[in-house]
N, C-alpha and C positions, 0 to 999 in steps of 0.2 A: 504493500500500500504506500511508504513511504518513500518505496525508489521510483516509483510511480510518478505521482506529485510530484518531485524534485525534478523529474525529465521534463513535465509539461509545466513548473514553475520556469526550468531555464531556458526553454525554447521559444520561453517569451521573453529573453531580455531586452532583444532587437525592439519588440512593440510597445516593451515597456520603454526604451528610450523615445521614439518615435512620439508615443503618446503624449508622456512628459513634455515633451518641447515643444507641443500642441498647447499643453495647459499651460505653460511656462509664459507663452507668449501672450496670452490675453492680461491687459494691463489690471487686472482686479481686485483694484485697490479701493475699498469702499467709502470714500471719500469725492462726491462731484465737486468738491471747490480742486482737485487737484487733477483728478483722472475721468473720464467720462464714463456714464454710468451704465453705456452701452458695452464695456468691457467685462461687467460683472457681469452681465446680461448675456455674452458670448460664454463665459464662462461656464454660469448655471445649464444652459441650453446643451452645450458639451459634456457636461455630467451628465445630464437627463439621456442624455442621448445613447451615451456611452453605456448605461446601465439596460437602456431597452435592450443593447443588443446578448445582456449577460441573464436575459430571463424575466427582467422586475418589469412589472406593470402597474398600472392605477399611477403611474408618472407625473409627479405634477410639481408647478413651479408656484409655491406658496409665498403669496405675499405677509413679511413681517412687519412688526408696528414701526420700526426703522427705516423702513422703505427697501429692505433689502429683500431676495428672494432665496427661500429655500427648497433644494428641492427633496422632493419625498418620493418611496417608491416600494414596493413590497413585493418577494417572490414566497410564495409558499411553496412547501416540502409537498413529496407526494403519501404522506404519509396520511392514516386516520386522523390526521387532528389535533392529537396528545403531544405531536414533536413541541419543544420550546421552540419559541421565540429569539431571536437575538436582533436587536438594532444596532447596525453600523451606523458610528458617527463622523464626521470631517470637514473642513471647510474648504470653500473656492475661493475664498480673499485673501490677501496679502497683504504685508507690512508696503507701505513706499520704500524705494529702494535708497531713499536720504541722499547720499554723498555721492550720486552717480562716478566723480572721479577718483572713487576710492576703491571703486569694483574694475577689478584685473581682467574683467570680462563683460560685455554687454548685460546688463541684469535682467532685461527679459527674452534673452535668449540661452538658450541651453548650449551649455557648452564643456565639453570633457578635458580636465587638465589634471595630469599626475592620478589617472586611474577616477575621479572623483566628475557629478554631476555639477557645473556651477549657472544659479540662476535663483533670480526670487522666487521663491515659494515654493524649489524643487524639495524642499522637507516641510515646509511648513506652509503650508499640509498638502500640497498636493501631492505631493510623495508616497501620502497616507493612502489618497484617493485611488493612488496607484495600485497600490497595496491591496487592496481591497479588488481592485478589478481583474488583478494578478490572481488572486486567492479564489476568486468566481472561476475566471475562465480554466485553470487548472483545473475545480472540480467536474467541468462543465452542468449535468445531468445530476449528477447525485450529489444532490444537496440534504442531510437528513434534518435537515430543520427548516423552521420559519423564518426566513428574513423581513425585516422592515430597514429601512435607509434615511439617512438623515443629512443634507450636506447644507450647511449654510454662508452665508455670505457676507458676514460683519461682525466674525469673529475678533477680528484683528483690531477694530474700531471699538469693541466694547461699551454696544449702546444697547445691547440686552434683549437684538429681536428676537432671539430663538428663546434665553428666558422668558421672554411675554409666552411665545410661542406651545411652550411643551405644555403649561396646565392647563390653556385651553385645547388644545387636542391631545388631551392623555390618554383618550381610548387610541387615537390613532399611531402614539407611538409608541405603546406600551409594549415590554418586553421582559423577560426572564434572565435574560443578559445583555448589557447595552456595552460595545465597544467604542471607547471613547480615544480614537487614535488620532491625537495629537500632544506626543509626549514623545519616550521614545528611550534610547537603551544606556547602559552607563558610560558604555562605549563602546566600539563598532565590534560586532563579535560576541558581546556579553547579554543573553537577553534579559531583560527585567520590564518591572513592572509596577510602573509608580501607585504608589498606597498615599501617599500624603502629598495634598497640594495647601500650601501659603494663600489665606485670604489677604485679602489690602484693604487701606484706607487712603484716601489720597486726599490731600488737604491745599488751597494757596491761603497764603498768609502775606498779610500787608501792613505794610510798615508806613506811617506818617509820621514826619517832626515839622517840620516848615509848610510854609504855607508857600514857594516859591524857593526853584535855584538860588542859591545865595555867593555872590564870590569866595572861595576859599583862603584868602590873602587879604580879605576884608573881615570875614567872621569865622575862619577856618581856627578853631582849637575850644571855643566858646558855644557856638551855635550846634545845637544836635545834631548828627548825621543820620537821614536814614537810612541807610546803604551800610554802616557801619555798627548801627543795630540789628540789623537781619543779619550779617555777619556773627554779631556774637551770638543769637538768638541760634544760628544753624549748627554753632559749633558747638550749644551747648547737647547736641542730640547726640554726641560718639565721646568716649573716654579714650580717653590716650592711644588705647592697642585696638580703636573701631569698635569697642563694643557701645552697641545701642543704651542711650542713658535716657528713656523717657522715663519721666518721673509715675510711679503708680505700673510700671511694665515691665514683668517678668522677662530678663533676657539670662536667660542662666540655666534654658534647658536643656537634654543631651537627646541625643538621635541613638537608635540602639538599633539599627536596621545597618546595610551594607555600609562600608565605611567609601570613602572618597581620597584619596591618598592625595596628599596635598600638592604633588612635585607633579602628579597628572593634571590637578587643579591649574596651579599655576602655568602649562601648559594650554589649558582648554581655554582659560580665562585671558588668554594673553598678558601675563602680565609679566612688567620689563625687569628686566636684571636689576635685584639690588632691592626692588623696592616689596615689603612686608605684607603677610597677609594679614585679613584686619582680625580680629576677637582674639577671646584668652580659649576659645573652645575651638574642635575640632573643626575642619570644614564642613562635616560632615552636620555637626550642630550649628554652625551657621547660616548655614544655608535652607536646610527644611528644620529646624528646631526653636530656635529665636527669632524674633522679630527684626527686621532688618529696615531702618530709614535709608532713605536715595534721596536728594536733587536733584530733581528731572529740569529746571531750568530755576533762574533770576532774572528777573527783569532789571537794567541797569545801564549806563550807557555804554555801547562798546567802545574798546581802547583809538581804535582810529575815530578820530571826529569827537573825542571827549574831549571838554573844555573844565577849566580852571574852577569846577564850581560845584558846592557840596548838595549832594541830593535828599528833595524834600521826601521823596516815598521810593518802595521799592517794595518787591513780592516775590514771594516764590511760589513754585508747587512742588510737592513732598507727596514721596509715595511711600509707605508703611506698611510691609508687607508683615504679614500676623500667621505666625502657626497653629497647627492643628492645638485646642488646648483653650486657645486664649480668644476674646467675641472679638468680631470687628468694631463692632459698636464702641464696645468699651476703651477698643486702642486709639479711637478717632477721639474718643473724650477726652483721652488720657492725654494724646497727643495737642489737643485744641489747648487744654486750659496749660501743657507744660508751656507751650509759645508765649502764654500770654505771662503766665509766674516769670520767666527770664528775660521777657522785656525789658533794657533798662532805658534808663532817664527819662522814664515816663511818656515814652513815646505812643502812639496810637497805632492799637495792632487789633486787626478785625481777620478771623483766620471760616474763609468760605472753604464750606462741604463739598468734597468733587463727587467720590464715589467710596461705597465699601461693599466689600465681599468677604463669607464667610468663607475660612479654613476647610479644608476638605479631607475625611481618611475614610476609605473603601476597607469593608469587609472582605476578608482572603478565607474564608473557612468552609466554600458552597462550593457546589458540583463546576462552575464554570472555571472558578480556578485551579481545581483540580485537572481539569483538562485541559487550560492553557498546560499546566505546568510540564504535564507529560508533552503534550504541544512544541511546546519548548527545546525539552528533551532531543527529541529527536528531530527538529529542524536544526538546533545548533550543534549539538552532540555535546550540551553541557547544560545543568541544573540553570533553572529562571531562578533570576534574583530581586529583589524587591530593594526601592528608593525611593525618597521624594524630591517632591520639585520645588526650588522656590517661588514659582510661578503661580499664577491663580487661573485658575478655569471657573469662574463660577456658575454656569451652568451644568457641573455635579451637585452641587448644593440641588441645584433646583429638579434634576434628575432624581436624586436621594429622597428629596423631599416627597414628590410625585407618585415616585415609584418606592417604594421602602422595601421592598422584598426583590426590588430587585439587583443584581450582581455588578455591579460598573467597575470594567478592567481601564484603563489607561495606560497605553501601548502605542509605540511606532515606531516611524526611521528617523526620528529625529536621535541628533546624539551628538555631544559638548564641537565637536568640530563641525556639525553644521552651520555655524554662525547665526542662528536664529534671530530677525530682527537686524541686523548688520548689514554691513555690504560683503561681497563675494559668500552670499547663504549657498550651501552644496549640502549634497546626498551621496554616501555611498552607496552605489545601486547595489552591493553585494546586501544591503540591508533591506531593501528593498525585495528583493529574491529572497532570504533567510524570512524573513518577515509575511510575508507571503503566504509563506509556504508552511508556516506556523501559525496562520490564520486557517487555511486551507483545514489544518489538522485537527486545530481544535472544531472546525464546525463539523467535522464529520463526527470524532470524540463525543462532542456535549450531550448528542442525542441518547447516548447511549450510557453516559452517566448517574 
């Protein structure tokens, strides 16, 4: 059975690249102020498409509260009835590709360098997409289960249509086990399977002292800065060695699952010679264990074109990613009123609500990951391991919630050297193929579990 698969997994690698560079090239990026909205639209239309030819019917392009489209599709098993259900999940949108001159290679074009796929969204997610239609046409005919499909289109935007989406059609997308493939392995080779995903809070904060520019050479030492109060305000959020200092928030907890070796870290993470990783804990508890603040940007004047003169206001936004364990809610409060307590000189600081998302950990003890695990097995020839992400997905909260009984795996080809979000983003197709084909196994497994 399994050398089986594996022949009809790799005799599609050819189409699996072909395809790819199909999806690769639609610009769908879920934002009309940058990209037109006609490309997500090519996008969906090519999933839909793509999936009629793999069996699924009742195909349709579901408008969400966002304006984005999702598409939906369902092949049943030929079985009496009783098979499970499983819902494949995955997106058609994409990150912008930011820095276009910092990509070694056209970013919506596919292109193979050093063994490796490079292009936006050849892992996230369409990689995923791949994945999945890799692990159909391999089975062709003998599918023992139910499938339902789920691919949406503004995931990467984070404006919650598919959350609006799932409660109101929970009979349509209910499932017995739902594959959430947009994660991905520890590293290329190693298969795992994220258990715990970081909610966030994300907060801007503003900073007023003057009421106008002021000369710095006129009232510069005397007159408040506000630039230099959000300054200290930012740096009161990290002790010495990076550990997270919100006042009222738990950073101090440990991760007890696969470890992350820090010299692979520092590797994955690009980081330059010389210079420290941040916390007193492991990488491994830094990253899905503790709470972790970013500066995502500051408003302020840039160095070309700035002039001699101290600034009345400034602001940031702050993303506060929160682990399994501890509310969003409570770190967004924790975090609002710490801004306002290290405020100094009494400057005027008004700290607006962006977003929060609850923390996420998946049950591992039911028939589906039983059958990943063997799944696993024997597509890599090595035991599945289990990790978390510092990332958030929050629509497994809303999955969980919906569905409570039922099994959400989070799996893919993403993996620390695909650059996720970055410029020059890549897949290794062998992951792709390995993954696949471990999809493949578990849906024929689960029925019989």
């Amino acid at each position: 059975m399994v050398d089986g698969l594996r022949e009809a997994v790799d005799a599609q690698v050819p189409r699996i690249r072909a395809d790819l560079a199909e999806l690769v090239s639609f610009r769908s990026v879920a934002d009309a102020r940058q990209y037109p909205p006609e490309e997500c639209e090519r996008a969906a239309t090519w999933v839909r498409d793509r999936f009629a030819e793999v069996g699924f019917t009742n195909l349709e392009l579901y408008p969400t509260a966002d304006g984005s489209k999702a598409v939906y599709g369902e092949r049943r098993s030929a079985g009496n009835g009783r098979n499970p259900t499983v819902l494949l999940y995955a997106h058609y949108d994409v990150q912008p590709p930011l820095d276009e001159h910092a990509w070694r290679t056209p970013p919506f074009e596919l292109t193979e360098v050093d063994g490796r796929w490079y292009g936006r969204g050849a892992a996230d997610c369409k990689g995923n997409i791949l994945m999945h239609l890799t692990a159909l046409r391999a089975l062709g005919d003998d599918i023992p289960v139910n499938l339902k499909l789920i691919v949406e289109g503004s995931e990467e935007q984070g404006t919650g249509g598919l959350e609006e989406f799932v409660p109101e059609h929970a009979d349509l997308l209910r499932a017995d086990a739902i594959l959430v493939c947009d994660t991905g392995n520890a590293a290329v080779g190693v298969p795992t399977v994220t258990t715990s995903l970081r909610g966030l809070a994300n907060v801007v904060v503003t900073v007023e002292a003057l009421s106008s520019e002021m000369h710095s050479g006129m009232f510069g030492g005397a007159a408040p800065d506000a630039l230099a109060a959000l300054v200290r305000m930012l740096a009161s959020l990290r002790d010495e060695q990076g550990n997270t200092t919100i006042t009222g928030l738990d950073a101090s907890q440990t991760w007890h699952g696969v470890d992350y070796p820090a010299d692979q870290f520092r590797t994955d993470a690009n980081v330059l010679h010389g210079v420290s990783l941040l916390g007193s804990g492991s990488v491994a508890d830094m990253l899905w264990a503790r709470p972790a603040v970013t500066i995502l940007g500051i408003d302020c004047p840039p160095v070309v074109g700035s002039a001699a003169a101290i600034q009345p206001r400034s602001r940031a936004r702050l993303n506060l990613r929160v682990p399994p364990g501890t509310d969003s809610e409570a770190a967004l409060t924790a975090l609002s009123a710490h801004l306002r307590a290290v405020a100094p000189w009494g400057v005027r600081v008004a700290v607006e609500r962006e977003s929060a998302g609850a923390p996420f950990e998946a049950r591992t003890d039911g028939p589906a990951y039983a059958a990943l695990r063997d799944a696993f097995q024997e597509s890599y020839g090595r035991d599945m391991t289990t990790a978390g992400q510092g990332g958030s997905i929050p629509l497994c909260n809303v999955f969980a919630e919906t569905y409570p009984d039922a099994e959400i795996v989070l799996m893919g080809v993403e993996e620390p050297r695909t650059l996720m979000h970055a410029p020059n983003e890549s897949v290794d197709p062998s992951e792709i193929a390995h993954m696949a084909l471990a999809e493949a196994l578990f849906l024929r497994r689960y029925a019989s579990v």
